[in-house]
C-alpha positions in Angstrom: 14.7 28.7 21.3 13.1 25.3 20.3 12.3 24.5 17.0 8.5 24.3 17.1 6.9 20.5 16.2 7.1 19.3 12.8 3.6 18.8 11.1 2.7 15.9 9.0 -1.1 15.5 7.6 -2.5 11.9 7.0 -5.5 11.9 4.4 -7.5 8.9 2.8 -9.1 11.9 0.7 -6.8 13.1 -2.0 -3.8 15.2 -2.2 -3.9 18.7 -1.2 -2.0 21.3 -3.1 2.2 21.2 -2.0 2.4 24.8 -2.2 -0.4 25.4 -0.1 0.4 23.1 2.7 4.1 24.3 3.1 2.6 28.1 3.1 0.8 27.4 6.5 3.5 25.4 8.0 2.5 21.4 7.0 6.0 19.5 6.7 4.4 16.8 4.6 1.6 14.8 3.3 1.0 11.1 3.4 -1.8 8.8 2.2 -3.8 6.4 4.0 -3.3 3.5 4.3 0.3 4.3 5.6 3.6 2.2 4.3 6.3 1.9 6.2 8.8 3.3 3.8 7.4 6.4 3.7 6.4 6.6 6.9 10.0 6.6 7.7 11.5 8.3 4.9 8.8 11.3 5.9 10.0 11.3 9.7 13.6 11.3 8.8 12.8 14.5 6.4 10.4 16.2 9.2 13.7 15.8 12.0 16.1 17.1 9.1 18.2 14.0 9.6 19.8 11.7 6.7 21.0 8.3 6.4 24.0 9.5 7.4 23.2 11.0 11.1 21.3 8.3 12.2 22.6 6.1 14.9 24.0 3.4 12.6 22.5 -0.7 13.8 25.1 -3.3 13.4 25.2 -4.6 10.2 22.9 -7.6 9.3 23.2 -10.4 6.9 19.5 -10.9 5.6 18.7 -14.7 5.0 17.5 -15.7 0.6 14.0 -15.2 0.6 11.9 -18.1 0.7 10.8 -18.5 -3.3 13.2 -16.5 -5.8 11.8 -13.8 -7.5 12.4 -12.7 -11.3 12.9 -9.1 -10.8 12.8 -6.3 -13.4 15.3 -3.1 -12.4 14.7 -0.1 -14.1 17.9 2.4 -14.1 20.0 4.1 -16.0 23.0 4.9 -13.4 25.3 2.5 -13.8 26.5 2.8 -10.1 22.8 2.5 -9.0 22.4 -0.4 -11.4 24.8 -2.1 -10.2 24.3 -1.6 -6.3 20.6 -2.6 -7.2 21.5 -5.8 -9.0 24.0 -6.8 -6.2 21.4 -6.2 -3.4 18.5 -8.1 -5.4 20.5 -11.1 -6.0 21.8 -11.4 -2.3 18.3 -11.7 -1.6 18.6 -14.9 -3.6 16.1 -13.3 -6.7 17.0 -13.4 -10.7 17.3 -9.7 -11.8 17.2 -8.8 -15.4 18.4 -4.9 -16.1 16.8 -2.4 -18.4 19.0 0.9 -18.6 15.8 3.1 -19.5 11.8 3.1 -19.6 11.6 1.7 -23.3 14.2 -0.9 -22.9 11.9 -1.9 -19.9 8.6 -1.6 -21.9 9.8 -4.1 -24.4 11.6 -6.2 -22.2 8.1 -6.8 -19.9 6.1 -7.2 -23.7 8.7 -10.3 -23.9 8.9 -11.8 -20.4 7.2 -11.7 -17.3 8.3 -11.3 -14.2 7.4 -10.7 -10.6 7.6 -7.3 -9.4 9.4 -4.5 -11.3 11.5 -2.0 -9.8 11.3 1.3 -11.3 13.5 4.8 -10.9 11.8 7.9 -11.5 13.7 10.0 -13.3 15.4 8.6 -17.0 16.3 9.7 -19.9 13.7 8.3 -23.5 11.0 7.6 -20.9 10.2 8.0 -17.1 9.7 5.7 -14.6 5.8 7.6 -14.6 5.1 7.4 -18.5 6.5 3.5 -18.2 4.6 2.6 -15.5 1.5 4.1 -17.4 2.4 2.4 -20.4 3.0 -0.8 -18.9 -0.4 -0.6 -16.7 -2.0 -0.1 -20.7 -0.3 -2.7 -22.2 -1.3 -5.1 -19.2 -5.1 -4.5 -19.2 -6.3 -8.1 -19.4 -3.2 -9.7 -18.7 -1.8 -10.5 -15.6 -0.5 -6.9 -13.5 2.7 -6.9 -12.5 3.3 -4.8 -8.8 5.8 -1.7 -9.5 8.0 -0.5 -6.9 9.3 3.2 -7.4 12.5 4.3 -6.7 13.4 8.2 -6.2 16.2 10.2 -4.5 13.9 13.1 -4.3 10.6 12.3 -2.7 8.2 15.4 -2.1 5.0 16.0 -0.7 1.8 14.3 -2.9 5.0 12.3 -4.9 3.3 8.8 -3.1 -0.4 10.0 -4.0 1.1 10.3 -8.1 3.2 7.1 -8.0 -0.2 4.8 -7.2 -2.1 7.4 -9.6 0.8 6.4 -12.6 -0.3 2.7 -11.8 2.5 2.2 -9.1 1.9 -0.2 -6.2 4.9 1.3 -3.6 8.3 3.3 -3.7 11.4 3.6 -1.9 13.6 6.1 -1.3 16.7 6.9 -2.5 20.0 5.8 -1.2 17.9 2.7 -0.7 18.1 0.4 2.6 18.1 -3.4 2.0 15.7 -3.7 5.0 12.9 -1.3 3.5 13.4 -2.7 0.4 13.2 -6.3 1.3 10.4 -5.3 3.2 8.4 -3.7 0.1 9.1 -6.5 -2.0 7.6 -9.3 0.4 4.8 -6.9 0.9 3.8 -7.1 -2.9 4.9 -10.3 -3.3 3.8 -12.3 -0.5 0.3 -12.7 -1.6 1.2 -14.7 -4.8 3.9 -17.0 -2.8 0.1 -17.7 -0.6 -1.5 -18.4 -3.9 0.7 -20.7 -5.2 0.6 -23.2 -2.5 2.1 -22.0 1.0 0.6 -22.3 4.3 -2.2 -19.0 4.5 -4.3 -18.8 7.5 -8.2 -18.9 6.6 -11.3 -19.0 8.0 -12.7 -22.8 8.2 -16.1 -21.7 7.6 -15.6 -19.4 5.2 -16.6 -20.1 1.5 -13.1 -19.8 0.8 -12.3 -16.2 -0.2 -10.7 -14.4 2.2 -11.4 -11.1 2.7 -8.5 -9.6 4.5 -5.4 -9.8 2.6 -3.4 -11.2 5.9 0.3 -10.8 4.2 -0.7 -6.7 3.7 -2.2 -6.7 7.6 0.9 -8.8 8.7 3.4 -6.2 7.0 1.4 -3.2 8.6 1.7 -4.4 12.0 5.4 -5.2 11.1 4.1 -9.0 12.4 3.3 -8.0 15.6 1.0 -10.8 16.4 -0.1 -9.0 19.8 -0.9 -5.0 18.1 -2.5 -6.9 15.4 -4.9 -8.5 18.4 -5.6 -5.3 19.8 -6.3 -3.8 16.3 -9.0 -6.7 15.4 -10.4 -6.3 19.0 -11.2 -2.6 18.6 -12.5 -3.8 15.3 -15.2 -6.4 16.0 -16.0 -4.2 19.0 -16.9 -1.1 16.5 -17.6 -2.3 13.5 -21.0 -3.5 14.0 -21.7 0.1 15.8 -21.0 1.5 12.4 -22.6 -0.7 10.1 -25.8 -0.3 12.1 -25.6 3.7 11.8 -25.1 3.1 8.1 -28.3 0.8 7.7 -30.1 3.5 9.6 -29.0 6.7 7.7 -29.4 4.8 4.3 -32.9 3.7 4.9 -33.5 7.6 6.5 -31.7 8.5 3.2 -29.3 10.9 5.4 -26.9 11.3 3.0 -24.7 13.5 5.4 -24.6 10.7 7.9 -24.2 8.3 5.4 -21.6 10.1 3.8 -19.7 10.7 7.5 -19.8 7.0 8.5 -19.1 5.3 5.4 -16.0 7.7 5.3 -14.6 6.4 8.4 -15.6 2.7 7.7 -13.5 2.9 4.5 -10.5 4.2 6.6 -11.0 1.5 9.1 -11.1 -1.1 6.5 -8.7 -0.2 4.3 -6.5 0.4 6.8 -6.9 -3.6 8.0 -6.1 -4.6 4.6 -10.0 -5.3 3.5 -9.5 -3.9 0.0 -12.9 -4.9 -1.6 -15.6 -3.9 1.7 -13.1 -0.9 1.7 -14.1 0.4 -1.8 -17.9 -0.2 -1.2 -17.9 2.0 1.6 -15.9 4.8 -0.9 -18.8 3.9 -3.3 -21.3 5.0 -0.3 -19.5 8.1 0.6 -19.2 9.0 -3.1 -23.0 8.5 -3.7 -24.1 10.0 -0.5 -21.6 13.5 -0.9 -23.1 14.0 -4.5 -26.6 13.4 -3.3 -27.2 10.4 -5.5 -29.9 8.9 -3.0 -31.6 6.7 -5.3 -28.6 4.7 -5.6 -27.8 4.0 -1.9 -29.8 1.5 -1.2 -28.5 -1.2 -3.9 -24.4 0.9 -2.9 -25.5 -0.4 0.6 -26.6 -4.4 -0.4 -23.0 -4.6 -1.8 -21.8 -3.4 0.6 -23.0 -5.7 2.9 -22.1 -8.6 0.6 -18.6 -7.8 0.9 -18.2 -7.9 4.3 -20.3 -10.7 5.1 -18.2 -13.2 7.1 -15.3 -10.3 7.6 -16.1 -10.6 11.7 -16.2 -14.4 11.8 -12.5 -14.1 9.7 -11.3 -11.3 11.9 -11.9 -13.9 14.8 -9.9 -16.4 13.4 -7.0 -14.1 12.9 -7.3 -13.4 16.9 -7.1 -16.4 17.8 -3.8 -17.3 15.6 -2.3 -14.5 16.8 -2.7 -14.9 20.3 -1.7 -19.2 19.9 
């Protein structure tokens, strides 16, 4: 008898409870937008396989990075630590160790550094209570993205890494492709910023609105699915703002609350971080009846993604040069 299809539920809308979704037969749970670590690391768990009984690729020599990196690695196996540090510095990046969460506390008081890398479970102080005493310690000073690293990753465990403050995570034994992958990912945007080639819109005002390195890792750089995802865009986006115009000035706050839902998924899920939380403002307003506020919920709204089609267009014509 075949083993029936395993489950996986995708929500933008909070963590259900584990217990409850394993009782009627959900595998696991991921959060919107997806990453492609977990994405994998959840497929892997759904088809019962391991590291060890997949079909093993020919081993590749990964190329230094293109700007070194000072990396923080937080962990207190000394086998891990020094399988991390070895990994890191082939990448061509500086890596300072910290052997447990208080040792890395101080250490990012003292010195800063690009991205951290964090286990989860240590002795004097986890990798959550760090990360929440790091994000404390850093509020107005410069944040610092925080990887997490776990051998045991369980449903809702990606939902509490971001709530601790955490920008990603990786799973444990750990692949030098995903983790490359998650470090460009949260690093990318600052190599951009500090003088490398980004494309832009020329007749923007000069902020861009799309954070192209996220998209660019979403798509895995897949210049032509990236096309097709902006072409569905600009073809429906302007459908739904329309809607939303309507049902806020009809003050339909179950309308409003329906299509600013699925613009936030949309946008969020094409990297447009700030238009993505004013339509989660919307949806927030309109779902606890807060009517007087929608119309001003709705201006900003429209302030933030004011030039988004005209920079969408851009990013179709790059990809298809």
């Amino acid at each position: 008898m075949e083993q029936p299809p395993a489950i996986v539920i995708l929500s933008s809308s909070g963590v259900a409870d584990a217990e409850h979704i394993k009782g009627i037969g959900i595998c696991r749970q991921l959060a919107k937008p997806l990453r492609r670590a977990a994405l994998l690391d959840t497929i892997r768990h759904a088809i019962g396989a391991s590291v060890s009984t997949l079909r093993r690729e020919p081993q590749v020599v990964l190329p230094p990075t293109s700007r070194k990196l000072s990396l923080l690695l937080v962990e207190d196996n000394a086998v891990n630590q020094k399988l991390g540090v070895r990994m890191l510095e082939k990448m061509g990046h500086d890596v300072t160790l910290a052997v447990n969460g208080q040792i890395a506390l101080d250490t990012v008081r003292s010195k800063q550094f690009d991205l951290i890398l964090m286990d989860i479970q240590m002795p004097v102080l986890s990798g959550i209570d760090t990360t929440r005493a790091i994000r404390k310690w850093e509020q107005g000073r410069r944040r610092t993205p925080i990887i997490a690293m776990t051998a045991h990753a369980m449903a809702g465990d990606a939902e509490r890494f971001l709530e601790a403050g955490m920008d990603g995570y990786v799973s444990k034994p750990i692949q030098l492709g995903i983790l490359r992958a998650e470090i460009d990912r949260l690093t990318q945007s600052k190599i951009r910023n500090e003088g490398e080639c980004m494309m832009t819109d020329p007749n923007s005002s000069g902020a861009s609105r799309v954070n192209l390195p996220e998209l660019l890792a979403r798509v895995d750089n897949d210049r032509e699915l990236l096309w097709d995802l902006l072409s569905i865009f600009k073809e429906e986006f302007p459908r739904y703002v329309k809607s939303l115009e309507k049902a806020v000035a009809g003050m339909d706050t179950a309308e409003v609350a329906s299509v600013s839902h699925t613009l936030k998924g949309m946008l969020l899920n094409l990297a447009v971080a700030n238009a993505s939380a004013s339509a989660a403002r919307l949806e927030e307003l309109a779902r606890a009846g807060e009517t007087a506020s929608l119309r001003d919920a709705f201006a900003a709204f429209e302030r933030d993604v004011h030039g988004l089609l005209p920079e969408m267009e851009s990013y179709m014509a790059e990809a298809r040069s």
